[in-house]
C-alpha positions in Angstrom: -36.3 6.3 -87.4 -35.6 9.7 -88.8 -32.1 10.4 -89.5 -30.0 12.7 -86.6 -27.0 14.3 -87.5 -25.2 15.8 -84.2 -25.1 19.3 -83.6 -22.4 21.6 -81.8 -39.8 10.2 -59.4 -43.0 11.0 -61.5 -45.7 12.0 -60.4 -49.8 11.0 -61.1 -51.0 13.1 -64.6 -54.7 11.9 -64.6 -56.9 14.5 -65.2 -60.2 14.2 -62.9 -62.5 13.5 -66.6 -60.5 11.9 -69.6 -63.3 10.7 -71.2 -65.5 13.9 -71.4 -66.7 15.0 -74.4 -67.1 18.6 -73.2 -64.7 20.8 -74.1 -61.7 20.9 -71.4 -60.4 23.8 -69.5 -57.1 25.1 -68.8 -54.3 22.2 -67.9 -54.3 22.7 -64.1 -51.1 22.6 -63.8 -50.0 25.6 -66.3 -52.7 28.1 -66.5 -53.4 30.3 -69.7 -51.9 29.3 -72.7 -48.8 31.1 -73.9 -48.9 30.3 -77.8 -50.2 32.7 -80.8 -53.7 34.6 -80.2 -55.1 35.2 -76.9 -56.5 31.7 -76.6 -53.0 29.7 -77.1 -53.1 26.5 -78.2 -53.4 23.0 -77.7 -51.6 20.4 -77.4 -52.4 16.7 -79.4 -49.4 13.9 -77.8 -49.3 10.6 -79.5 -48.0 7.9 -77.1 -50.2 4.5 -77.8 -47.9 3.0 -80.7 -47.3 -0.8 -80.1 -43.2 0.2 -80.4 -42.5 -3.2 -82.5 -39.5 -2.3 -83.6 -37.9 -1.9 -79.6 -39.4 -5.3 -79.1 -43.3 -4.2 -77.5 -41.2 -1.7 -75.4 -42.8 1.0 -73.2 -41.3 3.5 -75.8 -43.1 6.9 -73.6 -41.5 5.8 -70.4 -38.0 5.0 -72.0 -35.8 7.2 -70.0 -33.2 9.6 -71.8 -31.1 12.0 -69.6 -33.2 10.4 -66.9 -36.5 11.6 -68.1 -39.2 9.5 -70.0 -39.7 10.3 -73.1 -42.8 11.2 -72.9 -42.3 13.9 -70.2 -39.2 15.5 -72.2 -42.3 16.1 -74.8 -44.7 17.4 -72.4 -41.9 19.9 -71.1 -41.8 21.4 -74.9 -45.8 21.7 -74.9 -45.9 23.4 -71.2 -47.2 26.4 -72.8 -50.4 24.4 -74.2 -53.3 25.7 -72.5 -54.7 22.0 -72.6 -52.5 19.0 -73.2 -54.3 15.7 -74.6 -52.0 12.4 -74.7 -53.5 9.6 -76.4 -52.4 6.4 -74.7 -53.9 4.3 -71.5 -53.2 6.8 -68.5 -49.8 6.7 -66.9 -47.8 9.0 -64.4 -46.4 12.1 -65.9 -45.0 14.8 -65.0 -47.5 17.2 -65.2 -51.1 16.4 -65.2 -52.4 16.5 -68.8 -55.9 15.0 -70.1 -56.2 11.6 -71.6 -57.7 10.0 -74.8 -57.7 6.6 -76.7 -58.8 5.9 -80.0 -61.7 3.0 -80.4 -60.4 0.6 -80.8 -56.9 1.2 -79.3 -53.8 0.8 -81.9 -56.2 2.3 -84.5 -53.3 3.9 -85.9 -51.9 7.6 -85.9 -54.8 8.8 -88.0 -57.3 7.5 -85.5 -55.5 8.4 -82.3 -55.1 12.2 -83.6 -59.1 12.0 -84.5 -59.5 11.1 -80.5 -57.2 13.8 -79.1 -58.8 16.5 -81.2 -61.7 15.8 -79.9 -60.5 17.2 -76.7 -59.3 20.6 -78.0 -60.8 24.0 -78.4 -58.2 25.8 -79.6 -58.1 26.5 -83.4 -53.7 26.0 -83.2 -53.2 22.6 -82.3 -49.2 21.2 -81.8 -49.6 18.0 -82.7 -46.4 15.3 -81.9 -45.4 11.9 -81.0 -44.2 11.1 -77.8 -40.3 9.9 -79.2 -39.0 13.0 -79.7 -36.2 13.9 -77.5 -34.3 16.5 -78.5 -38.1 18.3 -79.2 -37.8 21.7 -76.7 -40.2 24.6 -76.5 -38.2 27.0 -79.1 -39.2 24.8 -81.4 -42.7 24.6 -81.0 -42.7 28.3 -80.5 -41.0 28.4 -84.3 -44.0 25.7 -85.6 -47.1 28.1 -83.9 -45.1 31.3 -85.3 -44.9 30.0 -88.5 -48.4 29.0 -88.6 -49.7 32.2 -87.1 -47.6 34.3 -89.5 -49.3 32.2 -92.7 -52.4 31.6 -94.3 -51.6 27.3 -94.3 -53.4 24.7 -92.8 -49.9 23.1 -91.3 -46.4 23.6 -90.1 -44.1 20.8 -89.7 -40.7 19.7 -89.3 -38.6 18.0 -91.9 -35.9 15.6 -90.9 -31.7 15.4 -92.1 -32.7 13.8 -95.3 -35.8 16.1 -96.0 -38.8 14.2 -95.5 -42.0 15.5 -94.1 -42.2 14.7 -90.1 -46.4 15.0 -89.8 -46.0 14.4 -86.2 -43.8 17.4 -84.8 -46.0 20.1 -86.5 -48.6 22.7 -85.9 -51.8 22.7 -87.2 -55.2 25.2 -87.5 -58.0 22.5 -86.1 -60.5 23.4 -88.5 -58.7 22.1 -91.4 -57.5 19.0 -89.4 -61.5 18.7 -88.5 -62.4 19.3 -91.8 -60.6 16.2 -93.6 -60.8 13.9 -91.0 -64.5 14.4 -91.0 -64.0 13.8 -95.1 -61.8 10.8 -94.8 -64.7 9.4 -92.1 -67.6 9.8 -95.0 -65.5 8.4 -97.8 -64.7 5.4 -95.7 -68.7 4.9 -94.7 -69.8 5.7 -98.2 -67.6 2.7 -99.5 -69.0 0.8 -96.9 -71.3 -2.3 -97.4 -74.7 -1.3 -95.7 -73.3 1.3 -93.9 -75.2 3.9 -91.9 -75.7 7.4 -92.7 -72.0 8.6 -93.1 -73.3 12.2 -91.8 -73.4 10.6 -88.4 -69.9 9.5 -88.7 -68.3 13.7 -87.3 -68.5 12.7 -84.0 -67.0 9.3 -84.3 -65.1 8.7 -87.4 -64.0 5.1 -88.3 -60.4 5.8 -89.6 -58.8 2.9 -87.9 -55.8 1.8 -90.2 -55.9 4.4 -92.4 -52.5 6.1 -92.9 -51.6 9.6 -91.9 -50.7 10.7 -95.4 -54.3 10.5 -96.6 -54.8 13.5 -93.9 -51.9 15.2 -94.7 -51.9 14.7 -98.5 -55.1 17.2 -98.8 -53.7 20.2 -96.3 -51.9 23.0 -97.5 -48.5 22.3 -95.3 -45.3 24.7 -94.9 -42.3 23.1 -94.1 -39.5 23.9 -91.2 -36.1 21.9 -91.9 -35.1 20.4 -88.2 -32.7 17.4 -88.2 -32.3 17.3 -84.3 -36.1 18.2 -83.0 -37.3 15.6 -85.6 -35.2 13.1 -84.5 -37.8 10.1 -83.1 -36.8 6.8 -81.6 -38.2 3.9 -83.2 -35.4 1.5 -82.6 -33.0 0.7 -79.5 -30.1 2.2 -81.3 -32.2 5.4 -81.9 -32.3 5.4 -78.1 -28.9 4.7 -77.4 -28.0 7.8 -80.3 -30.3 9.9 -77.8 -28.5 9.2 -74.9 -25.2 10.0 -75.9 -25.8 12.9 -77.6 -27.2 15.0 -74.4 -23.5 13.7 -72.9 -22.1 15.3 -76.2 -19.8 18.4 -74.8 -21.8 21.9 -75.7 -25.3 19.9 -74.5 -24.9 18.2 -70.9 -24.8 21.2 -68.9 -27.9 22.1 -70.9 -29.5 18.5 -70.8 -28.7 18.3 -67.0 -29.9 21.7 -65.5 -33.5 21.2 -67.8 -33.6 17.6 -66.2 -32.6 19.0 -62.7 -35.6 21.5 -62.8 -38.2 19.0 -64.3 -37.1 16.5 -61.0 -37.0 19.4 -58.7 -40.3 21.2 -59.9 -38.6 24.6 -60.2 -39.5 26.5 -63.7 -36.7 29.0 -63.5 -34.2 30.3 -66.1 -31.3 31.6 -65.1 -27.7 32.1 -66.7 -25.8 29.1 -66.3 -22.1 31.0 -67.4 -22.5 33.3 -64.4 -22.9 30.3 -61.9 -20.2 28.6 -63.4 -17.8 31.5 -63.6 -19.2 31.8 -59.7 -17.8 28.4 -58.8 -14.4 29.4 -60.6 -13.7 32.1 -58.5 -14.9 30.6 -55.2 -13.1 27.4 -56.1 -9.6 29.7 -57.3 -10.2 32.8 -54.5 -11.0 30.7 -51.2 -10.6 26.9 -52.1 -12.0 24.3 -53.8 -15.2 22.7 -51.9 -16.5 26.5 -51.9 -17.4 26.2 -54.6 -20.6 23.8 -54.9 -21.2 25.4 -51.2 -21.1 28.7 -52.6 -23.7 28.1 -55.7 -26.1 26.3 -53.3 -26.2 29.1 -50.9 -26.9 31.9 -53.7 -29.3 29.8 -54.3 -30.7 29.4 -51.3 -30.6 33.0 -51.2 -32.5 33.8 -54.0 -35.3 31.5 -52.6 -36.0 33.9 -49.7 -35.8 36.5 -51.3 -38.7 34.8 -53.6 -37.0 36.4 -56.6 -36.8 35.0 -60.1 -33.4 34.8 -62.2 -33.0 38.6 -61.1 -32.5 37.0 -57.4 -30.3 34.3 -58.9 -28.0 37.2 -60.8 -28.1 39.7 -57.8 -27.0 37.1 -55.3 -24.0 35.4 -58.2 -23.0 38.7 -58.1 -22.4 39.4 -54.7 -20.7 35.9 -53.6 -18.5 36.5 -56.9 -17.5 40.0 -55.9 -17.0 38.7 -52.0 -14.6 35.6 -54.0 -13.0 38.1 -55.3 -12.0 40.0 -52.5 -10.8 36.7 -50.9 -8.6 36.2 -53.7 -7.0 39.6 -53.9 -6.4 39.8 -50.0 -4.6 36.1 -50.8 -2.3 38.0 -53.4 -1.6 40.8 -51.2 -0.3 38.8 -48.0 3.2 38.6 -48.1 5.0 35.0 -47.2 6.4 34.7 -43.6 10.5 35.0 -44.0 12.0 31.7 -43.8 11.9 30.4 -40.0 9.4 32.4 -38.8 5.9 31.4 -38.1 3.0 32.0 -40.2 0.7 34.2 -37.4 -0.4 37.6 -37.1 2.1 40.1 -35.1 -0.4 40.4 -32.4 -1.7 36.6 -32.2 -2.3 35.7 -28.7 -0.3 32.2 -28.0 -2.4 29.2 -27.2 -1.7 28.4 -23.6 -3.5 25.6 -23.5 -2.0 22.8 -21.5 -2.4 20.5 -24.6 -1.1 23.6 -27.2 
């Protein structure tokens, strides 16, 4: 577990050739990448741990804020121009390519040897899939940080300070590099091993610990108590879950998991909707207001605008709510026994009036 301190359907991912060694393409679903250098980055997902400590769990698809956990990840990564999760394939919610380490449960060292395999980019994010609170600010700040520096790593630390080697960014030729030098070490203090030049293109690192990579790179550190916040353990979950109901993050937690279900990739400002729904709930009555959101909404859709749409059309039911509310102000109440109609109201003559 790493120490948190509060602050303030799927649907399939398989890509069509997981097992290709030639070098992948774009992520279908997301186009050019959006991090540092015209070639973005990649993106390395760690999600084939064995989870003892939640009883052999299936810690990726362990839902906070109704989302796996593994999709809240990918949602931070969506500006990866590939995306390579090492696990056995799964739904997800955005198609991504997959990897395994040989054999699987080789360990973190091994599974982050497999996924880099499928990368081209020379920044590479590289994260577990138990982070929850991980969003994309944050990786923007680890590729920024990278891009801005001459080392061969950015990563998170947690609360109490400790390195988090799995929520950081990383060049790929320095990861390339050592793992390729922890490979020959390991043949050369082999019995009767084979040529341990032949060992680049698959390195035997199974069991060996992250730190051995990690211990030779020349790392800056980011401090991050809530991004580096992993769940190993059910209480870890249960923290997560009632920290997005913490008040100053649902609203947040809620519209981000509203889109992801929904499909829509749209920002827009949630204090204008809100203070929509005030007035249309104070000016004309209450149930106008969730009727009165959903049709800016729905207004903003055909007009095929972005959150320019959203704000143009907020601003036009707030300024109607408003008039509803002042002409309320402005009628003066009937005078004691007379009815409450118009001067010129025609009377219902109905037989049944």
């Amino acid at each position: 577990m790493t120490a948190y301190e509060p602050v303030g359907d799927q649907r399939a991912g398989s890509d069509p050739a997981p097992d290709s060694e030639a070098g992948p393409g774009p992520d279908p679903a997301r186009g050019p990448g959006t991090g540092p250098g015209p070639a973005g980055y990649d993106a390395v997902v760690l999600a084939g741990g064995a989870a003892r400590r939640l009883g052999g769990a299936d810690k990726p698809g362990l839902r906070v804020g109704g989302r796996a956990l593994l999709d809240r990840v990918l949602a931070a990564c969506a500006g990866a121009r590939t995306t390579v999760v090492v696990a056995e394939p799964r739904p997800t919610a955005r198609p991504v390519t997959w990897a395994r380490e040989d054999p699987p449960g080789g360990g973190p060292l091994a599974a982050l040897a497999a996924g880099l395999r499928h990368t081209t980019a020379e920044h590479v994010l590289v994260v577990s899939a138990d982070l929850p609170f991980l969003a994309g600010p944050t990786v923007g700040r680890l590729l920024s940080a990278l891009a801005a520096g001459d080392a061969d790593g950015v990563l998170l630390t947690d609360a109490d300070g400790r390195d988090q080697p799995l929520v950081a960014a990383y060049r790929a030729s320095a990861l390339r590099r050592e793992l390729a030098a922890l490979a020959r070490d390991r043949a050369g203090r082999s019995a009767g091993a084979a040529d341990a030049t032949d060992t680049a293109d698959t390195p035997d690192l199974t069991g060996l610990p992250l730190r051995r990579l990690t211990g030779a790179l020349r790392l800056t550190r980011l401090p991050d108590a809530v991004a580096s916040f992993d769940c190993d353990t059910w209480d870890d979950i249960a923290t997560a879950r009632a920290r997005i109901r913490e008040h100053g993050h649902v609203l947040d937690e809620w519209i981000s998991a509203a889109k992801d279900e929904l499909g829509i990739d749209l920002d827009v400002d949630i204090k204008v909707l809100l203070d929509l729904a005030r007035d249309a709930a104070h000016g004309v009555a209450r149930p106008a207001a969730p009727l009165t959101t959903f049709l800016v909404g729905y207004a903003a859709g055909r007009a095929q605008g972005g959150p320019e749409a959203v704000a143009e059309a907020a601003r036009k039911a707030a300024a109607l709510a408003l008039r509803w509310a002042e002409e309320a102000a402005a009628e003066p109440a009937p005078a004691p026994g007379k009815p409450d109609v118009a001067p010129d109201a025609t009377p219902d003559t109905r037989p049944d009036a």
